[in-house]
Backbone of each chain as ProteinMPNN parsed JSONL, in Angstrom:
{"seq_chain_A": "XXXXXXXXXXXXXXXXXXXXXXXXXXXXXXXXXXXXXXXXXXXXXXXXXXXXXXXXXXXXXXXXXXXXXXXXXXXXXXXXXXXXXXXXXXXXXXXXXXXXXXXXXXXXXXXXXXXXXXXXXXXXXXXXXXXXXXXXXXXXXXX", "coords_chain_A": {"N_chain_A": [[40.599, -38.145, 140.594], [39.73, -41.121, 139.803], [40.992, -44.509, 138.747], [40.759, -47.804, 136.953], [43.439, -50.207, 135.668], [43.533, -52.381, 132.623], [45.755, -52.046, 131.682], [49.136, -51.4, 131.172], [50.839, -49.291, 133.924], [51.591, -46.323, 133.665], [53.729, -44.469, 135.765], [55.269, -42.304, 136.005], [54.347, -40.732, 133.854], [51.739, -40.259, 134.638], [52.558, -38.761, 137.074], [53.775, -36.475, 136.102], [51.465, -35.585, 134.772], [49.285, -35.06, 136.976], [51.047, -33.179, 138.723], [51.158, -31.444, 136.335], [48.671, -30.435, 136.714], [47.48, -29.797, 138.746], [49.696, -28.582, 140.322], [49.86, -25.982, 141.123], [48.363, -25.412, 143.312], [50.277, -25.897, 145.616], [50.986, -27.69, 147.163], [52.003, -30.941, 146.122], [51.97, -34.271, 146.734], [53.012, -37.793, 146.482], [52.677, -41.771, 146.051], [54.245, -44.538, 144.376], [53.688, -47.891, 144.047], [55.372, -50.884, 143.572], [55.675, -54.012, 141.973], [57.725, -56.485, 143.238], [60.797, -58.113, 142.841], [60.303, -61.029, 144.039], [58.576, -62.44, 142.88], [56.98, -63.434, 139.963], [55.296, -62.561, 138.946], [52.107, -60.807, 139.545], [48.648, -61.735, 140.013], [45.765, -59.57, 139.869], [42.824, -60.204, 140.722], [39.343, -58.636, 140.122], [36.253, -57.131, 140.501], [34.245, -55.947, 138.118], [32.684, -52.912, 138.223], [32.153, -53.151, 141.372], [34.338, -52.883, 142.485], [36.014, -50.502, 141.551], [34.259, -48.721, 142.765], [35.187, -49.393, 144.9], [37.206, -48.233, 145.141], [36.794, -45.539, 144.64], [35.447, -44.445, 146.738], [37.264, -44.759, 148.911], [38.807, -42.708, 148.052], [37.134, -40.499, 147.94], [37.012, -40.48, 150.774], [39.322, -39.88, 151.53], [39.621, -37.057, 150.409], [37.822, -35.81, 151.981], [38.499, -36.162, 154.421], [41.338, -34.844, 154.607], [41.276, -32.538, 153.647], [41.614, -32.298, 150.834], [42.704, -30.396, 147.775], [43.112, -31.746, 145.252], [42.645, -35.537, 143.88], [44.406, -38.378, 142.894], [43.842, -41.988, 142.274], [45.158, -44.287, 140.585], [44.942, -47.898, 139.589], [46.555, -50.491, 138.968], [45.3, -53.905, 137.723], [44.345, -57.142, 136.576], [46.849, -58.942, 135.196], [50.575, -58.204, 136.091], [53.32, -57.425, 136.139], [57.122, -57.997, 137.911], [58.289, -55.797, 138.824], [56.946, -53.588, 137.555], [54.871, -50.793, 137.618], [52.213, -50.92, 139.93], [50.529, -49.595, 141.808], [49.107, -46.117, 142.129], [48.95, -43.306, 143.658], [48.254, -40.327, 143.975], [47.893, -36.623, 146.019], [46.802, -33.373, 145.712], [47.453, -30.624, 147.862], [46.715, -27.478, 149.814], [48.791, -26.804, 151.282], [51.891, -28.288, 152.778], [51.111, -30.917, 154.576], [49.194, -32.448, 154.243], [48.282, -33.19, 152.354], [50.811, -35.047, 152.124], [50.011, -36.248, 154.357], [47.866, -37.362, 153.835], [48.202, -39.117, 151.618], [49.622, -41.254, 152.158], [47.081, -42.282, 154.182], [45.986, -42.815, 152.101], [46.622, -44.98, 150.905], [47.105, -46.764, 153.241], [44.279, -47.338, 153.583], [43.514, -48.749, 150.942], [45.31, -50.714, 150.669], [43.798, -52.571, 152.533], [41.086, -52.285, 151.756], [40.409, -51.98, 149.214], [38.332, -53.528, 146.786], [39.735, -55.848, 145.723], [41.513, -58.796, 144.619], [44.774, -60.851, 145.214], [46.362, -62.929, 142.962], [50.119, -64.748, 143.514], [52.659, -65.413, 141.016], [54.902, -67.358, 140.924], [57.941, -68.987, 140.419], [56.398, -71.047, 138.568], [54.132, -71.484, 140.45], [51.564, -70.67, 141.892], [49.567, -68.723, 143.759], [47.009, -67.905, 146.243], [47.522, -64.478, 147.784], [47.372, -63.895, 151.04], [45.953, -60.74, 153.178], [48.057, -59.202, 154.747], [49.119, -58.908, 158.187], [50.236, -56.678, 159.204], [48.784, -54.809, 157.369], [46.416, -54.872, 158.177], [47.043, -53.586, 160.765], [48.072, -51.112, 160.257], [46.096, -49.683, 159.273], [44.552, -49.019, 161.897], [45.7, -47.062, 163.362], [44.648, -45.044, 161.781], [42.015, -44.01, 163.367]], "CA_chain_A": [[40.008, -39.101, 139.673], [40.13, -43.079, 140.073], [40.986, -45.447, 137.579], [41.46, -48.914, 137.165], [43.856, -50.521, 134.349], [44.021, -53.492, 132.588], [46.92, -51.623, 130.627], [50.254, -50.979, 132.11], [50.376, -47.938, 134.542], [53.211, -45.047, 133.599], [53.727, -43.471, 137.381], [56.1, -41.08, 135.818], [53.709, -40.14, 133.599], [50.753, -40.094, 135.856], [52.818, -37.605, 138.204], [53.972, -35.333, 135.242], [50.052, -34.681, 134.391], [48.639, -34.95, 138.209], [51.322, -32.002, 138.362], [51.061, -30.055, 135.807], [47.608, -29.511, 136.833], [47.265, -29.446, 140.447], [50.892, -27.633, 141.105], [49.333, -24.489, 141.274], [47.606, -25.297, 144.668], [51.162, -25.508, 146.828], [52.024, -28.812, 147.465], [51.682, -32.217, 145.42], [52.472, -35.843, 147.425], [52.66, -39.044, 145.518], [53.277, -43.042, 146.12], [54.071, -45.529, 143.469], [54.232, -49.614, 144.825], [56.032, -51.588, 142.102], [55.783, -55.14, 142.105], [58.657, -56.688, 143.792], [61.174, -59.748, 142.007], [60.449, -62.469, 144.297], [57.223, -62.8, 141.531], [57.216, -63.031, 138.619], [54.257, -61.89, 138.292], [51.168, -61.157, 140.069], [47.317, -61.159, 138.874], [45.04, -58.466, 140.686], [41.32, -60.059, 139.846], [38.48, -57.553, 140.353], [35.014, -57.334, 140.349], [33.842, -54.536, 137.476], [31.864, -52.1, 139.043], [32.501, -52.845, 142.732], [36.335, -52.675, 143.083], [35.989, -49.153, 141.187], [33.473, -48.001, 143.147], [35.07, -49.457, 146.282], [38.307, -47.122, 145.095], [36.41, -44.163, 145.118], [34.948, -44.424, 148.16], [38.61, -44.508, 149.675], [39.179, -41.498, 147.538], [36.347, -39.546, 148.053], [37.37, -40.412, 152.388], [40.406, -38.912, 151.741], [39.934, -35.433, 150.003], [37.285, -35.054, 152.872], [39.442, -36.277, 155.395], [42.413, -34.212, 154.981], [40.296, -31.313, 153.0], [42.415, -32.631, 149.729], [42.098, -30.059, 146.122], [42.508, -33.131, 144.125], [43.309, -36.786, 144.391], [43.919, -39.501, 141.856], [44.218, -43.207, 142.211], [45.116, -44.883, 139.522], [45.148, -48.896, 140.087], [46.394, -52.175, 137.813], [44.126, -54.963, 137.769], [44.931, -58.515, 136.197], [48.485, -59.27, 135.495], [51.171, -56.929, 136.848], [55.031, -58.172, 136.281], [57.708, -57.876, 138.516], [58.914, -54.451, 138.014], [56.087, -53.159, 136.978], [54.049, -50.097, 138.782], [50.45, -52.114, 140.215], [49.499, -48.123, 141.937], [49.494, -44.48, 142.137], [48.154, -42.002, 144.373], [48.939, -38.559, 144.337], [46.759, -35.81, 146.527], [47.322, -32.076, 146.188], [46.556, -29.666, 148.912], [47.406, -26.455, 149.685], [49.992, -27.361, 152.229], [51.98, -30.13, 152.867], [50.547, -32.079, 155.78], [47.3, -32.524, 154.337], [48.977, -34.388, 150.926], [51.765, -35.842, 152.372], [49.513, -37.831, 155.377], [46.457, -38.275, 152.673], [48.45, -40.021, 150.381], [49.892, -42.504, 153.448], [46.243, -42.774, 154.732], [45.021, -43.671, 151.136], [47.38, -46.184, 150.3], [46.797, -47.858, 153.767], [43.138, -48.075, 153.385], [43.704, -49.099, 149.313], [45.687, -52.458, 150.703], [42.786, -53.597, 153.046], [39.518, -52.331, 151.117], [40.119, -52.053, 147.905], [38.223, -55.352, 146.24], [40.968, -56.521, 144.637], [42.003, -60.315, 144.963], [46.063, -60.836, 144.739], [47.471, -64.388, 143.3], [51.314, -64.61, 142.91], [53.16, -66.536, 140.818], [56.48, -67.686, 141.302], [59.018, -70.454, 139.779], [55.749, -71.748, 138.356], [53.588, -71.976, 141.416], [50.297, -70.034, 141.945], [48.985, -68.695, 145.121], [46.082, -66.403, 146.728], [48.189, -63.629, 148.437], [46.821, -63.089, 151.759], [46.114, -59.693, 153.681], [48.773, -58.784, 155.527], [48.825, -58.873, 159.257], [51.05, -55.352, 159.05], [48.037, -53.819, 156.828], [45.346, -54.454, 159.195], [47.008, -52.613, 162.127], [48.031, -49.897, 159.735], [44.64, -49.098, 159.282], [44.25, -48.974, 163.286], [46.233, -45.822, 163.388], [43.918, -43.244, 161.063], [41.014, -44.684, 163.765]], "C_chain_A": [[40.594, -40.483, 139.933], [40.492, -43.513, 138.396], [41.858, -46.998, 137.729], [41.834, -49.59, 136.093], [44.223, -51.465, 134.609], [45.685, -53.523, 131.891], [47.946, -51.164, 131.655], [50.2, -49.315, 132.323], [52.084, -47.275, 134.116], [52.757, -44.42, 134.715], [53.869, -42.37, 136.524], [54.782, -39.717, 134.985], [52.176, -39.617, 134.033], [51.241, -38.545, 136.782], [53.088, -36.381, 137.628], [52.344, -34.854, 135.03], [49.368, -33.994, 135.789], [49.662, -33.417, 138.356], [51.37, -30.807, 137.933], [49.278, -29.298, 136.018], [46.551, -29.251, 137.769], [48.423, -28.997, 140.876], [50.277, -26.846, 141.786], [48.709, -24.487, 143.279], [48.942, -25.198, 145.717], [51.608, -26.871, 146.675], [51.282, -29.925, 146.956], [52.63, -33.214, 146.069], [52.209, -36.894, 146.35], [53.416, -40.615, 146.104], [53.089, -43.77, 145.189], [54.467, -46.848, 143.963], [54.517, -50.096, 143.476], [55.963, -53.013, 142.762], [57.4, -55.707, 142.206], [59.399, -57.945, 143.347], [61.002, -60.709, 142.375], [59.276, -62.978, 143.795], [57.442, -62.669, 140.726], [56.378, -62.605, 138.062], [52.702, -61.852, 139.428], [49.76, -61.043, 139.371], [46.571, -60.603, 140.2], [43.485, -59.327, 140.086], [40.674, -59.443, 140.708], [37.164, -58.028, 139.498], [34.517, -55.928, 139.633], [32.772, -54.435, 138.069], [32.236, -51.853, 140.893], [33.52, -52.317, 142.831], [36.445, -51.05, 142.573], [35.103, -48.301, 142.195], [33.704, -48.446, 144.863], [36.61, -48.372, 146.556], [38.059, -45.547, 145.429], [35.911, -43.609, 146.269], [36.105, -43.832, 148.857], [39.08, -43.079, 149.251], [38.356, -40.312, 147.854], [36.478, -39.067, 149.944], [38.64, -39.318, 152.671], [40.598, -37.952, 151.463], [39.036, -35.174, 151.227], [37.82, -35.024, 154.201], [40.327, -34.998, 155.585], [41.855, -32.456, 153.82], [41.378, -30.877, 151.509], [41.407, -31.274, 148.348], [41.772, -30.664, 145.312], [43.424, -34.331, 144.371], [43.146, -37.402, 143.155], [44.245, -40.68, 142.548], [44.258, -43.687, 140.591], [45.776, -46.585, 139.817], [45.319, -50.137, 139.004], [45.472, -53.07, 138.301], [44.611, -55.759, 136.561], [46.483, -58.575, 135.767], [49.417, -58.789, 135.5], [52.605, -57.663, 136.897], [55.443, -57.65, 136.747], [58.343, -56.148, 137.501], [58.432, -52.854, 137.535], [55.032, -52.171, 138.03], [52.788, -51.027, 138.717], [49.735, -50.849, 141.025], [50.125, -47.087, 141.996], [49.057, -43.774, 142.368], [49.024, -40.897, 144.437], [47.704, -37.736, 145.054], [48.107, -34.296, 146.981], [46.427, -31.284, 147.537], [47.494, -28.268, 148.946], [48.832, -25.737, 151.128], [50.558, -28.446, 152.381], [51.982, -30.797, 153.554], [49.986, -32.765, 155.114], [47.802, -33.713, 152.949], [49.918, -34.975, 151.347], [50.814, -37.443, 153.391], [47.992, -38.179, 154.751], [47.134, -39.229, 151.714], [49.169, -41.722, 151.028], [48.67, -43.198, 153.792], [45.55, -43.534, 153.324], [45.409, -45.166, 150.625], [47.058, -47.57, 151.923], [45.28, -48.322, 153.426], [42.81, -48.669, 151.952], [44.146, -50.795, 150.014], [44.85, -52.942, 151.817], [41.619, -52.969, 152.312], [39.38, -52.048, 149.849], [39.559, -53.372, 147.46], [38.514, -55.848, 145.207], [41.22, -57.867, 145.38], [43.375, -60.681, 143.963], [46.31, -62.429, 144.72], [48.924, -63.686, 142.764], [51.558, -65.53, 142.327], [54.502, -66.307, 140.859], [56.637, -68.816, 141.15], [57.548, -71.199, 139.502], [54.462, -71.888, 139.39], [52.199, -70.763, 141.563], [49.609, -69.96, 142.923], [48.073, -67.602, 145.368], [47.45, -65.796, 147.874], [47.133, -63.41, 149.856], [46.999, -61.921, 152.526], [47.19, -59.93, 154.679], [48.603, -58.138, 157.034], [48.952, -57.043, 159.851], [50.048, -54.076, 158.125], [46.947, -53.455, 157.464], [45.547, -53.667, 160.557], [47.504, -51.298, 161.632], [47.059, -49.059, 159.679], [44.285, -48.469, 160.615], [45.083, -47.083, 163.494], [45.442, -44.439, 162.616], [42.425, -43.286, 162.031], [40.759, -43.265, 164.78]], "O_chain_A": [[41.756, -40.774, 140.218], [40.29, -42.969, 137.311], [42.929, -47.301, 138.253], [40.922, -49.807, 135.295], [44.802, -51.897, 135.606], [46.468, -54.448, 131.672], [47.677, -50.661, 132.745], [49.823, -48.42, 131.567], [53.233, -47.692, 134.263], [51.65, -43.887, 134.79], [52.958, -41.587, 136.254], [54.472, -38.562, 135.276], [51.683, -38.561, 133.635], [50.53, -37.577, 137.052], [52.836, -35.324, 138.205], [52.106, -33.654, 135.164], [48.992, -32.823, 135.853], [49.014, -32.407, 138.08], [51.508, -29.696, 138.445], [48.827, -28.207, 135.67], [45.411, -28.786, 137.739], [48.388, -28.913, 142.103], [50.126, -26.962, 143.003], [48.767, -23.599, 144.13], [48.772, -24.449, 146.679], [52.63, -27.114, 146.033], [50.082, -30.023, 147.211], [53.853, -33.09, 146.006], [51.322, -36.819, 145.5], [54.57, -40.603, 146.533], [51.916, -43.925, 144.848], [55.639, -46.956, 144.322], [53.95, -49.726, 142.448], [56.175, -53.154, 143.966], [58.215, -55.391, 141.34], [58.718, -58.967, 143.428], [61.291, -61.654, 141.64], [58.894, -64.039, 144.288], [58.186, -61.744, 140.403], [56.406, -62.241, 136.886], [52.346, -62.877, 140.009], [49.631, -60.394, 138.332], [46.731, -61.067, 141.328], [43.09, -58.992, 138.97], [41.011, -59.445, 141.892], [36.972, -58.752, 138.521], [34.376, -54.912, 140.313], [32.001, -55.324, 138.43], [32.483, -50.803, 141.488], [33.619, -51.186, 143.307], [37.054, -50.331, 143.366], [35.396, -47.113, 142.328], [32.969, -48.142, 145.803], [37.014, -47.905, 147.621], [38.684, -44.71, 146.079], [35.992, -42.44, 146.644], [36.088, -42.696, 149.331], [39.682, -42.36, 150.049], [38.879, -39.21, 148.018], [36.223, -37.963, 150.426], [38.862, -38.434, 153.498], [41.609, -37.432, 151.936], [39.414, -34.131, 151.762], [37.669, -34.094, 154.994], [40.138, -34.21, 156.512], [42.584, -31.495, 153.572], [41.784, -29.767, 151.167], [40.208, -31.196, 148.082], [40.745, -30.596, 144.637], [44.551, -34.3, 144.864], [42.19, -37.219, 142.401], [44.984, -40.509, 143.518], [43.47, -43.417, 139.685], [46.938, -46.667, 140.214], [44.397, -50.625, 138.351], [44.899, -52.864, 139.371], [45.2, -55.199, 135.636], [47.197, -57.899, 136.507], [49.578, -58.681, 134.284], [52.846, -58.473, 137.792], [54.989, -56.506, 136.743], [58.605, -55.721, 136.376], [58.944, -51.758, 137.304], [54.493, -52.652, 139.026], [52.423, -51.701, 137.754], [48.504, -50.858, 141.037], [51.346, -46.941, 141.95], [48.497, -43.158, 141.461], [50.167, -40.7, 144.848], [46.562, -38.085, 144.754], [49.121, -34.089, 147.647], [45.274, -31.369, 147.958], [48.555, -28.028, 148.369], [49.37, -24.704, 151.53], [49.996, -29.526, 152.198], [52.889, -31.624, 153.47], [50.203, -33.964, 155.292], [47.537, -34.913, 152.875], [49.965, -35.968, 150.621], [50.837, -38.671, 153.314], [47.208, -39.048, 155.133], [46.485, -40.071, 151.093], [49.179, -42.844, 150.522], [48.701, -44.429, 153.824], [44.812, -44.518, 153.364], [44.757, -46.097, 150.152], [46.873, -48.781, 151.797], [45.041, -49.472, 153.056], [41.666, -49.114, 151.859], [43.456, -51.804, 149.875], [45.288, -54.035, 152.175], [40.811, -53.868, 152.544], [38.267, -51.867, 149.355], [40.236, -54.369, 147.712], [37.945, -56.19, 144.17], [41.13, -57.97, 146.604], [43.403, -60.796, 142.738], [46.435, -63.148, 145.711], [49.077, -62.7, 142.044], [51.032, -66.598, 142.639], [55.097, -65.23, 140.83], [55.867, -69.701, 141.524], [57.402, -72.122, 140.303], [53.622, -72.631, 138.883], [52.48, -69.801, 140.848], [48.93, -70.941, 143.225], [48.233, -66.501, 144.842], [48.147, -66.525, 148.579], [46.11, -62.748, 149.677], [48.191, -61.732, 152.767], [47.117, -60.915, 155.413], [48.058, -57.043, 157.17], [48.183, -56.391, 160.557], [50.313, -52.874, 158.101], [46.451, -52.329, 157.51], [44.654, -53.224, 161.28], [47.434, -50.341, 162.403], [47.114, -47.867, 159.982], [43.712, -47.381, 160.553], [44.415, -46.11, 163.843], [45.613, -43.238, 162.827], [41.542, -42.593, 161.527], [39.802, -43.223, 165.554]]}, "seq_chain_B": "XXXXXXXXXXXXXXXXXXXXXXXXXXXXXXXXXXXXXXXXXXXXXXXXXXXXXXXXXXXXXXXXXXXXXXXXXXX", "coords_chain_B": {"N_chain_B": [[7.318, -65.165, 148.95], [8.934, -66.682, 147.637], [11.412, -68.848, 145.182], [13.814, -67.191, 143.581], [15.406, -66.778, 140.245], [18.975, -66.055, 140.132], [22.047, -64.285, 139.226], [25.365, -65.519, 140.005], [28.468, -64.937, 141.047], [32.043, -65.29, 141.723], [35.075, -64.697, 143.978], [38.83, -64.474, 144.539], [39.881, -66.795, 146.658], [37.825, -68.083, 147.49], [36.911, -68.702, 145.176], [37.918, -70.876, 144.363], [37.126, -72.604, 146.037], [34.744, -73.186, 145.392], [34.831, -73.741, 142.798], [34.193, -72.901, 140.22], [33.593, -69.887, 138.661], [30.929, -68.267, 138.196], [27.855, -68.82, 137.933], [24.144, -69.624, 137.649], [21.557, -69.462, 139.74], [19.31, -70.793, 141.751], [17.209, -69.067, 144.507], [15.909, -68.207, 147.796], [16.291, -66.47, 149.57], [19.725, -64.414, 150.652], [21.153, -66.003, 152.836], [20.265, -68.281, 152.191], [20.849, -69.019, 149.319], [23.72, -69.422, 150.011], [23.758, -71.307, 151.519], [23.546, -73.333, 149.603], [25.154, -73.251, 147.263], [27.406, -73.913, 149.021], [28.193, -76.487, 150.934], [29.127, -76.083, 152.943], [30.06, -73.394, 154.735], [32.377, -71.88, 153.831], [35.134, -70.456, 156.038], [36.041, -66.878, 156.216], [34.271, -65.831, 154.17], [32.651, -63.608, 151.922], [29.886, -61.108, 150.871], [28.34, -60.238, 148.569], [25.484, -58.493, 146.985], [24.369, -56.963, 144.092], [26.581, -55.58, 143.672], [26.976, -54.258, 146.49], [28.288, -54.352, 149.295], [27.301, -57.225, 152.063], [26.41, -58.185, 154.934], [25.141, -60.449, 156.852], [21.491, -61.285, 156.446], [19.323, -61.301, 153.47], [16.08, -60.525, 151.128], [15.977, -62.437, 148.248], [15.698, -61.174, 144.821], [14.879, -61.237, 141.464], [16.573, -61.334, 138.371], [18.896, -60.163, 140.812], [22.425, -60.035, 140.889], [24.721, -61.986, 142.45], [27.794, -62.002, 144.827], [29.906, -63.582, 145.992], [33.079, -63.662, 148.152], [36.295, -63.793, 149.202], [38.104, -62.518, 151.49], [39.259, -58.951, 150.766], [42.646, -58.73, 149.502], [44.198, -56.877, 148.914], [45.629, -54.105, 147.348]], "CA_chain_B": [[7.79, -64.921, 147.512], [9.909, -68.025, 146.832], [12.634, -68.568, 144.937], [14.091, -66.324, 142.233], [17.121, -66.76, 139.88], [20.31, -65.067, 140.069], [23.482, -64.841, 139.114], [26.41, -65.84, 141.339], [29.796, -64.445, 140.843], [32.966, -65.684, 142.602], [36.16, -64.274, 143.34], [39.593, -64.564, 145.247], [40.004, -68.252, 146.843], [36.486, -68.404, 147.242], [36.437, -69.456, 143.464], [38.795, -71.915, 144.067], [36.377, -73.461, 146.748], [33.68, -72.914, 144.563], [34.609, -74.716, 141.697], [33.234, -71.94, 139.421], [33.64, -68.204, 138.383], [30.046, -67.406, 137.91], [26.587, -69.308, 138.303], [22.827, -69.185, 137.686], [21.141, -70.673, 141.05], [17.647, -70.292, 142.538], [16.72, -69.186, 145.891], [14.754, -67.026, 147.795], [17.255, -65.418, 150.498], [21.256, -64.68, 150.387], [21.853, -67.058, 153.311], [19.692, -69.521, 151.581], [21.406, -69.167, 148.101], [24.871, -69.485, 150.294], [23.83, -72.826, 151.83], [22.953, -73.934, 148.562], [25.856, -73.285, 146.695], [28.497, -74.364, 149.931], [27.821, -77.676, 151.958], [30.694, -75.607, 154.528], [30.514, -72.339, 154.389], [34.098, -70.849, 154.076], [35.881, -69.494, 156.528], [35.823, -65.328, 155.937], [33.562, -65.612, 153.135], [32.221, -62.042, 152.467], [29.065, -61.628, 150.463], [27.356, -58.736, 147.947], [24.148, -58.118, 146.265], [24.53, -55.879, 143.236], [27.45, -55.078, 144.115], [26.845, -53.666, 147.22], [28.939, -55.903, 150.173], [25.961, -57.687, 152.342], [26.439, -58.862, 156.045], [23.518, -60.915, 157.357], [20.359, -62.167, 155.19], [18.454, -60.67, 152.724], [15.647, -61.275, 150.32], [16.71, -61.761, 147.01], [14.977, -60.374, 143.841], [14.952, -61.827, 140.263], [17.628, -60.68, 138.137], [19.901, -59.851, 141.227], [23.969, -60.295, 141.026], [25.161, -62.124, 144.437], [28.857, -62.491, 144.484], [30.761, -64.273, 147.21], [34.264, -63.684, 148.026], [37.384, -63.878, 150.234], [38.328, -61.029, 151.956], [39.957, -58.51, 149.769], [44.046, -58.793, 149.587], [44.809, -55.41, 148.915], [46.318, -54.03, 145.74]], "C_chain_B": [[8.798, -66.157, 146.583], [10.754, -67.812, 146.058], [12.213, -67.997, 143.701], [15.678, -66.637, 141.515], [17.624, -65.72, 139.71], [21.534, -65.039, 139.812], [24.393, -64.758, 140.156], [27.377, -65.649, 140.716], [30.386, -65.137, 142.107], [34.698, -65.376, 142.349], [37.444, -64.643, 144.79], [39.479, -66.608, 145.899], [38.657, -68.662, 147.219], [36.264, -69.252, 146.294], [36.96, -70.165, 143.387], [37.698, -72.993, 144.735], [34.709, -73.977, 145.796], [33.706, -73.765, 143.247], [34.374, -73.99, 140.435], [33.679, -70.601, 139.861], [31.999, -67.662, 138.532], [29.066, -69.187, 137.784], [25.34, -68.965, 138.032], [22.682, -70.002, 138.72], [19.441, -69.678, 140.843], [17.596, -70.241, 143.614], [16.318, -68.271, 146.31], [15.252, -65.639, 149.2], [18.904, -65.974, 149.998], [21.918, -65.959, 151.584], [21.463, -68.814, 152.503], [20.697, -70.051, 150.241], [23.015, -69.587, 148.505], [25.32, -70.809, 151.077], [23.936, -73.71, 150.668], [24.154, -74.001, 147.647], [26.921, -74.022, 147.594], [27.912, -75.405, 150.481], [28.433, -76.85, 152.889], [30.706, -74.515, 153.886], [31.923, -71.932, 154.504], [34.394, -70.067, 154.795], [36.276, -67.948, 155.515], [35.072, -65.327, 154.686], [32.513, -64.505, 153.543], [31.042, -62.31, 150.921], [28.621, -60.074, 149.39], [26.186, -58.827, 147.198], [23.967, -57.164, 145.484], [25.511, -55.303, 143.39], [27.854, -53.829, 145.255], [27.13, -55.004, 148.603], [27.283, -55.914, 151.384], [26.134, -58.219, 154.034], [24.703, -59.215, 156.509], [22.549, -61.315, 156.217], [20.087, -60.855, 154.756], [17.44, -61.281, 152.021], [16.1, -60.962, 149.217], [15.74, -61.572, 145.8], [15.189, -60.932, 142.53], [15.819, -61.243, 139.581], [18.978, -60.302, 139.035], [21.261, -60.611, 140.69], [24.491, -60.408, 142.405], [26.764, -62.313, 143.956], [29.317, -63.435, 146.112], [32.373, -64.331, 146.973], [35.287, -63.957, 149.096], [37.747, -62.429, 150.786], [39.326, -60.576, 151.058], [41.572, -58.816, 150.178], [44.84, -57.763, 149.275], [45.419, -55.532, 147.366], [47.805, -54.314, 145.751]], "O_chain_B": [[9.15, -66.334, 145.417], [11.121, -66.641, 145.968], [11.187, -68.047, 143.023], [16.763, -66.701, 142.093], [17.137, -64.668, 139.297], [22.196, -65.966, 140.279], [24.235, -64.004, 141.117], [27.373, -66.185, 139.608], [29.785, -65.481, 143.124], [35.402, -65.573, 141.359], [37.024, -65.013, 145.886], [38.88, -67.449, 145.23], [38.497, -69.883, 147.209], [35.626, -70.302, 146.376], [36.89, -70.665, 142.265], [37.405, -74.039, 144.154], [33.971, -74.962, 145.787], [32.734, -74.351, 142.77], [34.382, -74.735, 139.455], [34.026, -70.235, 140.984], [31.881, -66.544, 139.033], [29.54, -70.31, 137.609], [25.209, -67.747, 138.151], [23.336, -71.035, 138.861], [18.88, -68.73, 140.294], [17.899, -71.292, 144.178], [16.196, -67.29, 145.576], [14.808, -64.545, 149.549], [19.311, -66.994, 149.442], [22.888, -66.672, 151.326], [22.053, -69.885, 152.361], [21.186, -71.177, 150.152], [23.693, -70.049, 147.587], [26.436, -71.288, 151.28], [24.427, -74.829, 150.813], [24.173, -75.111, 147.113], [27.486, -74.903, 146.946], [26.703, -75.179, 150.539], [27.992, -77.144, 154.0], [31.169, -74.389, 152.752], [32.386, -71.679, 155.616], [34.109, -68.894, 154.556], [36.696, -67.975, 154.358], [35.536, -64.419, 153.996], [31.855, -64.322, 154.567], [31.159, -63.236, 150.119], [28.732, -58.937, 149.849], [26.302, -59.903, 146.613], [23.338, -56.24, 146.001], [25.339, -54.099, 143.197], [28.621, -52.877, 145.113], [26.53, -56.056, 148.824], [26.459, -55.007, 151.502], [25.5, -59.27, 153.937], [23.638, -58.598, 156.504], [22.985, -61.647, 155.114], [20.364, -59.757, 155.237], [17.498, -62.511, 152.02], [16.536, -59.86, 148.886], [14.66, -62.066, 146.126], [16.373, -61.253, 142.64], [16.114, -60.22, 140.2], [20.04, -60.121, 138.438], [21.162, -61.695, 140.116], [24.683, -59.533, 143.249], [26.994, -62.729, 142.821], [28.617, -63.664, 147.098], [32.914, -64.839, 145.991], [34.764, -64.509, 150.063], [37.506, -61.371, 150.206], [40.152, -61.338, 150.557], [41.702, -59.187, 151.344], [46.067, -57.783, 149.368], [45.604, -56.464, 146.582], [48.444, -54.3, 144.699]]}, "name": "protein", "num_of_chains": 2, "seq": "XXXXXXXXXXXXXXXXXXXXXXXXXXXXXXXXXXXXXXXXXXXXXXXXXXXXXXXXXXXXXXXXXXXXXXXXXXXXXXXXXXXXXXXXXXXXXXXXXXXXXXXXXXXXXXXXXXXXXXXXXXXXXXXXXXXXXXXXXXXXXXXXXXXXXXXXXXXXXXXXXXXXXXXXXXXXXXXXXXXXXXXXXXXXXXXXXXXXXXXXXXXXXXXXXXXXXXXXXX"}
């Protein structure tokens, strides 16, 4: 299941439910990215409807990809403080290849196609974040 | 078929170039409606139609939602 919040994301609690009710299959993977202090804050803006429906896409690539039981994303959207989880993929399978390198492949294709638009701010200052040179050749590797 | 209005959405530094979040325009294709709004088109400016991303022209339809954006920046 996807989801995208304007409300602060609980990982912990995200991974306690994704858990308790995909254990059963063998093996559960998970990544949480936390916003990092040299911001003080970032804003995620999104386009309702697309950006959700450009999440699932990525999600729906990856249970067929790696022949995933169940996957969540769960993604912040507008303002995300330092500190603060901004995602959270988990993907069970019934081994652990298949969730360990789905939950790597989702998160790379999440930071180039998700349509999300990152400003930071810092000491006052306000900037578009651009893609990362290091995300587009990440991608090059699931090719 | 001539022109039709639509709304125009704008997001990521696009909207900075843009001047504007959101728009009514008139026109009767997406490159047309993208001259019309830009004198200079923007470097990587990416394009959708109902929210469905758009490379190349189209015609556009009354009621549609065009957006124009920057390439995404990841989450």
């Amino acid at each position: 299941m996807i989801a995208l919040l304007e409300q602060a994301l609980n990982a912990a609690a995200a991974h306690g439910e994704f858990l308790a009710e995909n254990g059963h299959f063998g093996a559960v993977a998970s990544f949480t990215g936390v916003v990092r202090g040299e911001a003080d804050y970032l804003y995620l803006d999104w386009y309702p409807g697309m950006t959700e429906a450009s999440i699932q896409a990525i999600a729906d690539a990856g249970v067929e990809r790696f022949g995933l039981n169940a996957v969540t994303v769960l993604h912040r959207c507008g303002r995300v403080d330092a500190g603060e989880a901004i995602v959270f993929v988990a993907a069970a399978s019934v081994h652990r290849r298949a969730a360990l390198e789905a939950v790597d492949y989702l998160m790379d294709r999440l930071k180039s196609e998700a349509a999300l638009w990152k400003r930071e701010v810092a000491d006052g200052v306000d900037r578009w974040v651009e893609p990362r040179e290091d995300d587009a050749l990440s991608l090059e590797r699931w090719r | 078929m001539g022109e039709v209005r639509v709304e125009v959405l704008f997001f990521g530094r696009i909207a900075d170039i843009a001047g504007a979040r959101r728009m009514a325009c008139e026109a009767e294709t997406l490159l047309g409606l993208r001259d019309r709004v830009f004198p200079e088109t923007p470097p990587g400016l990416r394009m959708s139609v109902n929210k469905v991303q758009v490379t190349g022209d189209v015609a556009l339809n009354a009621g549609d939602e065009v957006a124009f954006f920057s390439v995404f920046s990841g989450g």
